[in-house]
N, C-alpha and C positions, 0 to 999 in steps of 0.2 A: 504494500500500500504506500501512497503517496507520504514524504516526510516520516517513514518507517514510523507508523502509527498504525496499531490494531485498533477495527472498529469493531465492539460485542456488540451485536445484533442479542435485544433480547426476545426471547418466544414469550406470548403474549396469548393471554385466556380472558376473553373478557375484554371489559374496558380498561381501558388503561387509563394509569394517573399519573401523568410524566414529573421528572422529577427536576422541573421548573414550574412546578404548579405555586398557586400562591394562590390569598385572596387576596380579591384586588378593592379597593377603597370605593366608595359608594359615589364620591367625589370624582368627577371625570378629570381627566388630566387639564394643565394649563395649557395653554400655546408658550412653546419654545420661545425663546429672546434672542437675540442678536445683542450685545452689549454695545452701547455708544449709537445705537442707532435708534434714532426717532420714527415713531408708528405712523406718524404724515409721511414718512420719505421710503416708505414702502408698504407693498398690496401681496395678499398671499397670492401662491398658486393654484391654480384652478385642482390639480392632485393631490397637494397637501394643505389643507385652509389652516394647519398650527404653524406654519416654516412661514418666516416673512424674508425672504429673500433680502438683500444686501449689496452694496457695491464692496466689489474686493472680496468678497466671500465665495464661494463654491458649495455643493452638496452633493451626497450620492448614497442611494440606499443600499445596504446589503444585509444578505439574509441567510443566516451561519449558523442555525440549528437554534438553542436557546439565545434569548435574545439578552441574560444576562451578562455570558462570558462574552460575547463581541460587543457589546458597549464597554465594558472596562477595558477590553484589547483597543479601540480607537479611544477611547480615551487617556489611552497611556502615550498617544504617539503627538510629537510635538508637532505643532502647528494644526493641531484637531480643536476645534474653536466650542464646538456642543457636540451633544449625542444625547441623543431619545431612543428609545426601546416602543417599538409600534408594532402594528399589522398591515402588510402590505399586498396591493393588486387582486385581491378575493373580490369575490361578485359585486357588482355594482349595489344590488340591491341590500345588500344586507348592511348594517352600521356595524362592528365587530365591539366585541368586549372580551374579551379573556375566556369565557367560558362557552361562547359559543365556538373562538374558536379552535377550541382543545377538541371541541366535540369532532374534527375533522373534516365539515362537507360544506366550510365556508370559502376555502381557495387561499385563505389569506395565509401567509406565511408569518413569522416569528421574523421582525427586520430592525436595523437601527437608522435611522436618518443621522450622518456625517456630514457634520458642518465645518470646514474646513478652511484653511486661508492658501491658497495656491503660491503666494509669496513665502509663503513658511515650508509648506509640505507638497509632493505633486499627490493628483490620482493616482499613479504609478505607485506609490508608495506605498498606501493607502490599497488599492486591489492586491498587492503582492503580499501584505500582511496578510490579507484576508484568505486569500488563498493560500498562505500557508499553515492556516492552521485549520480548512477544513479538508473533510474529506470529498474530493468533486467524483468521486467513483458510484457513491451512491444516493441516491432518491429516496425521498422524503422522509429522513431522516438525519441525526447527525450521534457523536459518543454514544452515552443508553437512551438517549430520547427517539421515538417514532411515530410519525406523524405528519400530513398533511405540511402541518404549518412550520414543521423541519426542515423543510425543502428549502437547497441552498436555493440563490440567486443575487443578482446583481441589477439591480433598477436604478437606471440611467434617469438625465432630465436635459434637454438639448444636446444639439448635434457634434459640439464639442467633446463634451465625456460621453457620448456612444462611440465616436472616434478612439478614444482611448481603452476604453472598457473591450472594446472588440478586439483591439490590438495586442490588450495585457493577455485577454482570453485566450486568444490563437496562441500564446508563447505556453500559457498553462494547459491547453489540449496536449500537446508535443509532449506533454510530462507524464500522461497518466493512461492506463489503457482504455479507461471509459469517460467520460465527461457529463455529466447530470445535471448541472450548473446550469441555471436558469438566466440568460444575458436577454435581457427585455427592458423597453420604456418603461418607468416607472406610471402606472394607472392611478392609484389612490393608495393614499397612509394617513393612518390615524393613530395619533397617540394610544401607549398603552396606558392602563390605569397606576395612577401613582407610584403602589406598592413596586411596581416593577423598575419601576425609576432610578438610577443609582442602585440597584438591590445588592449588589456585591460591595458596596461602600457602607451599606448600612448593616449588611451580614457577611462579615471579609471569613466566617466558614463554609458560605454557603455554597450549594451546587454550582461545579463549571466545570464546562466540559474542555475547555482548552486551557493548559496546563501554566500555571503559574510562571514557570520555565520562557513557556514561549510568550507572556504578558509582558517580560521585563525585557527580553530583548526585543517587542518592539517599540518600548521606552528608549532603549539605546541605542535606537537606530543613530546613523553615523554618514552614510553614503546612502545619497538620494536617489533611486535607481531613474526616476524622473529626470537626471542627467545625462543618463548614457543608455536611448533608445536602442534596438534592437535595430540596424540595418536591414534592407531588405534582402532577398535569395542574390538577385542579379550582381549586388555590392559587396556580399558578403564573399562570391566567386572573385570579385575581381581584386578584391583587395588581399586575400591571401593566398598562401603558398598552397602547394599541395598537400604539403606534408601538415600545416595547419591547419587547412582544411577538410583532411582526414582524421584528426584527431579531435579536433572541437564540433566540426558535424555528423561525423559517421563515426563517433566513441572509439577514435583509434590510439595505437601508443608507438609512442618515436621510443628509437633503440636506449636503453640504460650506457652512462657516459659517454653517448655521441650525441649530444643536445646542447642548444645556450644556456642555460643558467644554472646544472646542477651543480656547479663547479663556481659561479656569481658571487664573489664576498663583496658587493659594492651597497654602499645603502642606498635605501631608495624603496620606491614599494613596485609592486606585481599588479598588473591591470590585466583585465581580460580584452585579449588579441582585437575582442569583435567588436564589442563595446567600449572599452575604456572606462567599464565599470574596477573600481580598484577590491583589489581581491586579498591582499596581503602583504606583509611588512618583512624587509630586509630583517629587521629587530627579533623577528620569532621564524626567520631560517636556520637552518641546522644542519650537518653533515650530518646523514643516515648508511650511507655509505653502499646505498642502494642504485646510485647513478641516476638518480632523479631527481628535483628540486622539493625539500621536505621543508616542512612547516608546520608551528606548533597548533596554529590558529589563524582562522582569517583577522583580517585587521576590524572586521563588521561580520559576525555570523549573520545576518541577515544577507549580506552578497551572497549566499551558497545555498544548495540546495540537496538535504543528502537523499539519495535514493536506492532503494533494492536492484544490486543489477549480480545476475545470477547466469550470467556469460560466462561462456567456458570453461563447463563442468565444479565453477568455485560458485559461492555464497558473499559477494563485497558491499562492501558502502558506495558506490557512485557518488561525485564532486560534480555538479555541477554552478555554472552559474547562474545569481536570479535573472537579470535583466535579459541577458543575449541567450540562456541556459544551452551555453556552451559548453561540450566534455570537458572535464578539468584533469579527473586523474580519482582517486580513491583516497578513503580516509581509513586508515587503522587503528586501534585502541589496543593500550596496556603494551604498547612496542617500546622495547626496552632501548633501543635507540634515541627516543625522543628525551628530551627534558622534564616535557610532560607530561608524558606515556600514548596522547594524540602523534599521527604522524598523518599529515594530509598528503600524499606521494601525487605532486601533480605535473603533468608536463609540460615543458619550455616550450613547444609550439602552440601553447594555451594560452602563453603570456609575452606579456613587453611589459621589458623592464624600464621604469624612469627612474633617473639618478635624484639622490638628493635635494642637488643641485638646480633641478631644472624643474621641479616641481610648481612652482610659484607661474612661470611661465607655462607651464601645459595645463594650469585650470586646478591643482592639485593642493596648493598651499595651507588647504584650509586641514590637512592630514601632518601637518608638521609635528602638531603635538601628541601626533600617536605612531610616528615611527621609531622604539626605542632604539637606541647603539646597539 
């Protein structure tokens, strides 16, 4: 499975009473605020009558199984401005509340309305969390919850973030053997009932299905993959080698010490060939003594993306990259080589190396304080 995460499917007698259930307050929710913005200088949307739109601002709904654990996940990531826990795109006719729709045959899914400042954060950054911490293999469900209203998805709102939303999606089909993910115009959202509001702020034991683990690093995010777009087939031919091109498109591996950089003691950091997404630091390379380029840690575990690849005849971790998810190379654990006991064994036609030196000048400057000696 995607991001080497078992999903328990539970068998189910009866109704079910998911284990995001709550009561919800008799008091219908507020409409959302925008801070610093006055109610004359803006009109909701005809989709969502709580969002009052904004200059400078952006939105985009997504819908990741419980709607408590992905509200605290974008709300941990900088430049995320609000976040609501709603119900979205189910039937026109129906108004939703919480308990009709657990009942399953209102269409409406479990979503968050992400309110965002595109000066701080891209959508890129923002869908690639999201997708990595669900599961896009299966329907209408997510961890032990199943149901209707579990159904992932992604509700756009103009033609700008359909652009992107379709763009991110096509890089995350390439990743998985099935895709279930629902990429549609946003129809209608409506606030959920209070209780559900912040509910993992007000109950920091409570049910979540996505892992504390993966909450905090995407607080730490670090490299904006919103920087370094994915080129297209035709560019990505022309711009590299063969031997690069077999390795980062067709998961192929250049010979042990005959490559650039296993042998690289220069500082500076590691970018990915395609993108120029950066991948990792001079500061935590290592001799492995394996004839490959080793390393303790990316310089942003968000840049990476580990996957099951069960090619020839072994069981490994797959390296790829998020943005370009370029072949990288494999990650090993408990290797006695490493410092850390991680060894991420990647190869030199994966990357280009920037020196130190030239960092400021190629767009990179802003990494100085995290490439250790």
């Amino acid at each position: 499975m995607k991001n080497l995460k078992i999903i328990g499917l539970v068998t189910l007698v009866g109704l079910v009473i998911s284990a995001c259930s709550g009561i919800p307050q008799e008091t219908p929710a507020q409409p959302g605020e925008v801070e610093g913005i006055e109610e004359s200088m803006i009109e909701p949307t005809a989709q969502d009558p709580n969002y009052e739109p904004a200059e400078g601002v952006n939105v985009i709904y997504l819908a990741g199984g419980c709607f408590w654990g992905m509200e605290k996940l974008m709300q941990t990531i900088p430049g995320v401005i609000d976040v609501v826990s709603g119900y979205a795109n189910g039937k026109a006719d129906i108004e939703p509340d919480y308990y009709r729709v657990v009942g399953g045959d209102t269409g409406y899914r479990e979503t968050v309305r992400v309110v965002y400042d595109p000066e701080r954060v891209s959508l890129d950054a923002l869908l690639f969390a999201y997708f990595h911490v669900i599961d896009p293999t299966i329907e209408n469900a997510q961890g032990n919850d199943i149901g209707t209203q579990y159904q992932t998805g992604v509700y756009y709102v103009g033609e700008e973030s359909q652009a992107i939303v379709e763009r991110i999606a096509a890089i995350e089909r390439e990743r998985t053997p099935a895709f279930m993910v629902e990429i549609e115009p946003l129809e209608r959202f409506y606030d959920a009932e209070e209780y559900h509001q912040d509910y993992l702020d007000k109950n920091p034991t409570g049910y979540c299905h996505i892992s504390p683990s993966e909450i905090k690093a995407a607080g730490e995010m670090i490299v904006d993959p919103g920087d370094y777009p994915l080129p297209s087939d035709e560019e990505i031919k022309n711009m590299l080698t063969d031997l690069q091109y077999q390795v980062t498109q067709n998961a192929g591996t250049e010979p042990a010490f005959n490559n650039e950089f296993y042998d690289n003691h220069g500082q500076g950091i590691y970018v990915d060939v395609v993108t120029g997404e950066p991948l990792f630091s001079s500061g935590d390379k290592f001799e492995s003594g394996t004839g490959w380029p080793s390393f303790t840690k990316p310089i942003d575990e968000n840049t990476v993306r580990l996957m099951e690849d069960t090619s020839h005849g072994m069981v490994r971790v797959e390296v790829r990259s998020r943005a370009g998810n370029s072949h990288l190379g494999h990650v090993f654990y408990n290797d006695p080589s490493s410092p850390s006991g991680t060894r991420y064994c990647i190869n030199s036609a994966a990357l280009r190396f920037i020196p130190l030196d030239d960092l400021e000048k190629e767009g990179y400057g802003y990494l100085l304080s995290h490439i250790s000696p």
